[in-house]
C-alpha positions in Angstrom: 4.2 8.3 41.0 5.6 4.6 40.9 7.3 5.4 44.1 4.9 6.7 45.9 6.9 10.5 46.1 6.4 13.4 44.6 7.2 16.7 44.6 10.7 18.5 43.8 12.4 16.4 46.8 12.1 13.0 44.8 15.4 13.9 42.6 17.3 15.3 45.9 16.1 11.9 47.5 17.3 9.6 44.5 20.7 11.5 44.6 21.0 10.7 48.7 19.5 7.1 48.1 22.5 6.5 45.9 25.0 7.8 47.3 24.4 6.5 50.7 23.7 3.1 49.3 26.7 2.8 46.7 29.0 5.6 47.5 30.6 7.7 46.0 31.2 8.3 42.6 27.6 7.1 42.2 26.7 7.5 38.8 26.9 4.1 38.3 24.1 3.4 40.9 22.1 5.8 38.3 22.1 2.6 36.1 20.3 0.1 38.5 18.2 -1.7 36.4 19.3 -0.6 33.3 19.0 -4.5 32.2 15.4 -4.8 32.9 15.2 -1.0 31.1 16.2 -2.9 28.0 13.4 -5.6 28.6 10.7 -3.6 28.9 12.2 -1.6 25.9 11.7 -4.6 23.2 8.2 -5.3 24.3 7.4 -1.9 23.7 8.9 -1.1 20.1 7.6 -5.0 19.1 4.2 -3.3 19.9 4.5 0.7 18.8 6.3 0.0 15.6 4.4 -2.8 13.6 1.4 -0.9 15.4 2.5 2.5 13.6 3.2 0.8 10.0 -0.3 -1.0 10.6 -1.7 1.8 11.0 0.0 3.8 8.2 -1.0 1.2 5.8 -5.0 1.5 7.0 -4.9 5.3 6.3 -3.4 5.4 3.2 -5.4 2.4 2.1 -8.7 4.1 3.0 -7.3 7.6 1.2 -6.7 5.3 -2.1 -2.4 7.0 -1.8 0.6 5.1 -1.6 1.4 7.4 1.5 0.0 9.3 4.3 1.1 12.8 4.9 3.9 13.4 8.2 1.2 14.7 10.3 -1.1 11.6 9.9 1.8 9.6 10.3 2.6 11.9 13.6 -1.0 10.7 14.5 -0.7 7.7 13.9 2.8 7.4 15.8 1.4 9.3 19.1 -1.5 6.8 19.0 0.6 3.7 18.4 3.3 4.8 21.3 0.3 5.5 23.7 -0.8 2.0 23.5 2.4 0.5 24.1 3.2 2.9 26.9 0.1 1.5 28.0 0.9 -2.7 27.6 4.5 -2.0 29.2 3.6 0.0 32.1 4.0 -3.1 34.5 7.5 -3.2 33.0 7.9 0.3 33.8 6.7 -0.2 37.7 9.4 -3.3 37.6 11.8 -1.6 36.5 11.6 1.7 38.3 11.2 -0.4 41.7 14.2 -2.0 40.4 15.8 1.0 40.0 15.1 2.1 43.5 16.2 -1.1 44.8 13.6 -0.8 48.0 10.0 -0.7 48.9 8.8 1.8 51.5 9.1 -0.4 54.1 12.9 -0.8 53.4 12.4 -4.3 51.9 15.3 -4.4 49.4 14.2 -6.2 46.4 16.6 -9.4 44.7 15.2 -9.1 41.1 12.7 -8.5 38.6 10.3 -11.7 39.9 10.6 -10.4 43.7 9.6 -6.8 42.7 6.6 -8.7 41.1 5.6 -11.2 43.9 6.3 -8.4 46.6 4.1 -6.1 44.8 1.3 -9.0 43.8 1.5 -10.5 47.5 1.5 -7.1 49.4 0.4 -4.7 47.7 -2.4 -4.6 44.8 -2.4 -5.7 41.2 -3.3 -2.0 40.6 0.0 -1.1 41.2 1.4 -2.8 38.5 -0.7 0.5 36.7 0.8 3.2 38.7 1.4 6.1 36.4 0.0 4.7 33.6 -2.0 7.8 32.5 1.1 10.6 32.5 3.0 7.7 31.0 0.6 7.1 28.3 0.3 11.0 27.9 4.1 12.3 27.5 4.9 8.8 24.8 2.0 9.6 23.1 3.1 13.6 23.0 6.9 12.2 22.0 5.6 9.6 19.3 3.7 12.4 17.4 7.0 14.6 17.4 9.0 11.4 16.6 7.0 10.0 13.8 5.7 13.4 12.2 9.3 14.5 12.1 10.9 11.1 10.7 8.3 11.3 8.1 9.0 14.8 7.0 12.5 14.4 6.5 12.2 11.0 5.0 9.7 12.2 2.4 12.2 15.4 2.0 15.7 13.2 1.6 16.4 11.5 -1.8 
């Protein structure tokens, strides 16, 4: 959806990009932009984790316990990775434009700040958005698996 393709054809497409763009062996095309992966990755645990122990804290405050049970916890966790998914999806778009290395118009992009002033001078500050509400969806699906099973082993291991 950040790209603008869809369908089954976008993974055949990526595999041609690359390979036609860096040669072959091209796995290490695979890893274009795994730098600015890494900075939208600190932005997002800074916000989902003291997010989830805030939130843990509330709960068990309001129940009068020292702890919340895993599957509040795994509530808590979904909602607290759905927001950050949410702050860091104009990381996201960066860094899968990045990733890409083009715009549809075969512009090839030099960096993080000319994905950004590309997209802000030709195209819409919406876009910084693009796919925000499957992105917000499958973190906040993961973070309720994540944190409800961290919790039920932690409160199961000495």
């Amino acid at each position: 959806m950040q790209t603008n393709q869809v369908g089954t054809e976008t993974l055949k497409s990526t595999f041609r990009l690359v390979k036609a763009e860096k040669g072959l062996p091209f796995l290490g095309g695979l890893y274009n932009g795994y730098s600015i992966t890494i900075m939208r990755e600190i932005p997002f645990a800074l916000i989902q984790f003291p997010l989830y122990e805030w939130g843990k804290k509330v709960w068990s405050r309001y129940e009068e316990k020292d702890e919340i049970s895993p599957i509040k916890a795994a509530l808590v966790g979904s909602i607290s990775g759905g927001i950050a998914a949410a702050f860091t999806t104009p990381l996201d778009v960066v860094k899968t434009r990045l990733m890409i290395g083009k715009d549809n118009s075969g512009y090839v992009y030099k960096g993080a700040v000319d994905v950004v002033s590309r997209i802000s001078t030709f195209e819409s500050p919406k876009v910084f958005l693009s796919g925000i509400e499957p992105r917000v969806m499958w973190i906040s699906i993961g973070g309720f698996g994540y944190f409800g099973e961290y919790e039920s082993f932690k409160s199961i291991l000495p």
